[in-house]
C-alpha positions in Angstrom: -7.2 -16.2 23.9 -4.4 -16.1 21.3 -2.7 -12.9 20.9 -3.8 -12.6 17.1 -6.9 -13.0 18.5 -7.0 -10.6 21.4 -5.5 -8.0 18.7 -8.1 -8.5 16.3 -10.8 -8.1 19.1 -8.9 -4.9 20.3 -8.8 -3.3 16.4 -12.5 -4.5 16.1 -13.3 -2.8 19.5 -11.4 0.4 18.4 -12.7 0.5 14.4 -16.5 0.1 16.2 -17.2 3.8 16.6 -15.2 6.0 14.0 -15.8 3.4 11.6 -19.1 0.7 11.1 -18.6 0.1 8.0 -14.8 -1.6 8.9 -15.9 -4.5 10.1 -18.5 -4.9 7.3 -17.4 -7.3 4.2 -18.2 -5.6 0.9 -20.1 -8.3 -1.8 -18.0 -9.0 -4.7 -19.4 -7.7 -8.0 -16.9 -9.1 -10.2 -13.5 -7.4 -11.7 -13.5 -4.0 -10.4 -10.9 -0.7 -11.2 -10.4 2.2 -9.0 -8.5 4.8 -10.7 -5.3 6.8 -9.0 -7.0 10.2 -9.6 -3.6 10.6 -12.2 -5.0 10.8 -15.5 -2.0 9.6 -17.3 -1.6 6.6 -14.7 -4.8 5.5 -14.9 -4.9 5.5 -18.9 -1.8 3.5 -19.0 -3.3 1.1 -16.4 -6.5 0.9 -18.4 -8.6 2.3 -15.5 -6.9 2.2 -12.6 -6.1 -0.6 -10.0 -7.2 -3.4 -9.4 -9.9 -4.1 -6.6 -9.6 -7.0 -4.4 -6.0 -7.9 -5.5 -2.2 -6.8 -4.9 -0.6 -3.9 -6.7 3.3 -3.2 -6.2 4.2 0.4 -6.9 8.6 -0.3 -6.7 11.1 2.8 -7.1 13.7 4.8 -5.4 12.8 7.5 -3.0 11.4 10.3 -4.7 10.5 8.4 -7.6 6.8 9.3 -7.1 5.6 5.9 -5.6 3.9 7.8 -2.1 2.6 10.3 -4.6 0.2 8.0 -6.5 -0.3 6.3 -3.2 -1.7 9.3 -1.8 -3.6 10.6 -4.7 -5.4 6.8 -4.7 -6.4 7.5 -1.2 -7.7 10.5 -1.7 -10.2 9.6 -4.3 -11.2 6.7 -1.8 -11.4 8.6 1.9 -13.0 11.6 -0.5 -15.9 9.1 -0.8 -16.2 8.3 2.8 -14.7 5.1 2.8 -11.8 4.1 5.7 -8.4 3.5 4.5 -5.4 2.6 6.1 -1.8 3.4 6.1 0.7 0.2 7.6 4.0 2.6 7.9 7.3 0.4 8.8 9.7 3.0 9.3 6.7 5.2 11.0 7.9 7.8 7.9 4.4 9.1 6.6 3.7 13.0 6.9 0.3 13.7 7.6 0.8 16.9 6.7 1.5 15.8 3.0 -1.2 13.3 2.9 -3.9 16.1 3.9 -2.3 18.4 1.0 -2.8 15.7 -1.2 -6.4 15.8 -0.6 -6.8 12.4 2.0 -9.3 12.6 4.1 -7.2 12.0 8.0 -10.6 11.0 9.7 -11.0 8.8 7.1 -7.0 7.2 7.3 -7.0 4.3 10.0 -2.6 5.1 10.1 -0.6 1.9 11.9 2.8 3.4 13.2 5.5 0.4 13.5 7.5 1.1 16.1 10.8 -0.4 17.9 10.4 -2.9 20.3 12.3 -2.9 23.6 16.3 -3.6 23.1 17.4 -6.8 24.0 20.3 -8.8 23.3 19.0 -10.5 20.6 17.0 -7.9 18.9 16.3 -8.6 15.0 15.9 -6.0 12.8 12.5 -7.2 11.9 10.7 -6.5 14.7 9.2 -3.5 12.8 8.4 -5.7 9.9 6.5 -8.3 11.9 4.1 -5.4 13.3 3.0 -4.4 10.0 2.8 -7.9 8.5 0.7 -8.8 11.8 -1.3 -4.8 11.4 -2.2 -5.9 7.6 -3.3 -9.7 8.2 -5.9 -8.3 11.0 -6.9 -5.2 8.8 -7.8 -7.7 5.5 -9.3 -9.9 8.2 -11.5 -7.3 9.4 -13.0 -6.3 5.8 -14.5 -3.1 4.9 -11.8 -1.3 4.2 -11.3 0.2 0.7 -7.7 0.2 0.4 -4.8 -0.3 2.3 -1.0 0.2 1.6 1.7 -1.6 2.9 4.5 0.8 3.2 8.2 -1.1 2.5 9.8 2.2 1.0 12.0 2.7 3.8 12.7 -1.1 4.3 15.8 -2.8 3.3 15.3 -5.2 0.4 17.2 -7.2 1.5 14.9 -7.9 4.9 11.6 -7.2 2.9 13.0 -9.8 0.7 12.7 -12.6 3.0 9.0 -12.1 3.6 7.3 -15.7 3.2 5.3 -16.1 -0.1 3.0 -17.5 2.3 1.9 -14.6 3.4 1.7 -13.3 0.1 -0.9 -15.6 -0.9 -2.5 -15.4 2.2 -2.9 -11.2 1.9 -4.0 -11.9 -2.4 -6.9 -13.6 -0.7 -8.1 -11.3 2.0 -7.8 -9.0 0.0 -10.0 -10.7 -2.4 -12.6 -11.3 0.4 -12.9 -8.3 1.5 -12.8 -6.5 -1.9 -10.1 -4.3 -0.6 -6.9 -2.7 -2.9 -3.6 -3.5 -1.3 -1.0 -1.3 -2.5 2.9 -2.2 -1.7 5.2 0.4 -1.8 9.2 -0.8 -2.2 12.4 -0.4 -3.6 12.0 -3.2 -5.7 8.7 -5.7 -6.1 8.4 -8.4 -3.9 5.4 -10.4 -4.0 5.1 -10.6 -7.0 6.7 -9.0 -11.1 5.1 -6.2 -10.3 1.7 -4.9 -11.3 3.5 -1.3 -12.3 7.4 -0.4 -12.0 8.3 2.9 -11.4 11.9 4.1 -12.9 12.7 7.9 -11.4 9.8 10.2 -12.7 8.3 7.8 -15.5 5.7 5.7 -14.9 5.5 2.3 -17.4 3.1 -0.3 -18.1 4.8 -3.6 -17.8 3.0 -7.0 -18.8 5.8 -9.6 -17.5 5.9 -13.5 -16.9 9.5 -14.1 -15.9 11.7 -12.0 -14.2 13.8 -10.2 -17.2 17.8 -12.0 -17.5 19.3 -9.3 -20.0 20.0 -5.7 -18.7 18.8 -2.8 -21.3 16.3 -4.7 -22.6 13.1 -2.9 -22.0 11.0 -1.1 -24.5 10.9 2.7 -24.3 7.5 3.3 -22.3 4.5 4.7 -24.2 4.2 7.7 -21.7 5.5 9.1 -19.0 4.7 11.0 -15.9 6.0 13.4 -13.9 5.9 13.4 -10.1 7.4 16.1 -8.7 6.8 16.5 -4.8 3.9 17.8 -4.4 4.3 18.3 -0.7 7.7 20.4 -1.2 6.1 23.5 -2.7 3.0 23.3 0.4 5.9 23.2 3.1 7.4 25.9 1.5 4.2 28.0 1.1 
């Protein structure tokens, strides 16, 4: 047995119990929106996000990008359905994700971690666990949503990650109906369903990447995203 193969039976042997419904394909109805739970978001976005498809949510730290995240998952482990959380840099708080109402029991959360040193260690080891964690998890199916966490990643390492596997996540996702949200310092699969710039969120329809700095349109509205978590640690 391969050893994508012998992980895959190991994740479906350990998603059995806590959650049936994992390893469960959902039927595709057609175009289908979830909404972030944001109201101003999800009216710029028309909606929400996209099922079954890719959505890049780029920005600097505390720009508000594991915010939205968080609120999405929320309204989705709320419902009872399983979600999962692919964190690189192993840099996710639970404590913040339960104040931002997600449901832990709910959160399947894949913790990259360091390898053992060698001589030859490359720094993507941790990359290659979570690329490897997300192909098994779309592979699976019945998973609502599941985001890919790159904040903490160089771009210049996240950068070199094949558009193979790209297209290769567009369609599991696809197949299994499930919302794959990348989180990044800059897009990298794609222009970028939504860009974040500091606290404003803008809706960006874009065919090729943009030559001429200052060029963008002032956005329509804005919103804030202040850390939420901040004011429950300090409570």
């Amino acid at each position: 047995m391969s050893t994508a193969s012998a992980l895959r039976f190991q994740l479906e042997r350990t998603l059995e119990r806590p959650f049936p419904s994992a390893l469960t394909p959902k039927t595709r109805t057609g175009y289908e929106i979830a909404p972030c739970g944001i109201p101003a978001v999800d009216e710029l976005l028309d909606g929400g996000l996209p099922v079954g498809e890719i959505s890049e949510i780029s920005g600097t730290e505390t720009s508000g990008r594991t915010s939205l995240a968080l609120s999405f998952l929320a309204l989705r482990t709320g419902d009872g359905q399983a979600c999962a959380w692919v964190d690189v840099n192993d840099t996710l708080d639970p404590e913040s994700a339960a104040a931002n109402g997600v449901s832990l029991r709910q959160l399947l959360w894949v913790r990259c971690r360091d390898a053992e040193k060698t001589a030859d260690r490359k720094p993507w080891t941790r990359l290659d666990q979570a690329l490897k964690a997300v192909d098994l998890i779309l592979q699976a199916a019945g998973f609502a949503a599941v985001v890919l966490d790159l904040g903490s990643t160089a771009p210049e390492h996240a950068s070199r990650i094949p558009l193979a596997t790209w297209f290769r996540f567009r369609q599991g996702a696809q197949r299994s109906r499930t919302s794959l949200l990348v989180l990044g310092r800059m897009p990298y699969g794609s222009a970028g369903v939504m860009r974040g710039l500091r606290f404003d969120v803008r809706r960006q329809r874009q065919r090729f990447p943009q030559t001429q700095p200052g060029g963008r349109k002032p956005p329509a509205s804005t919103w804030s995203a202040g850390g939420s978590w901040d004011a429950t640690r300090r409570a």
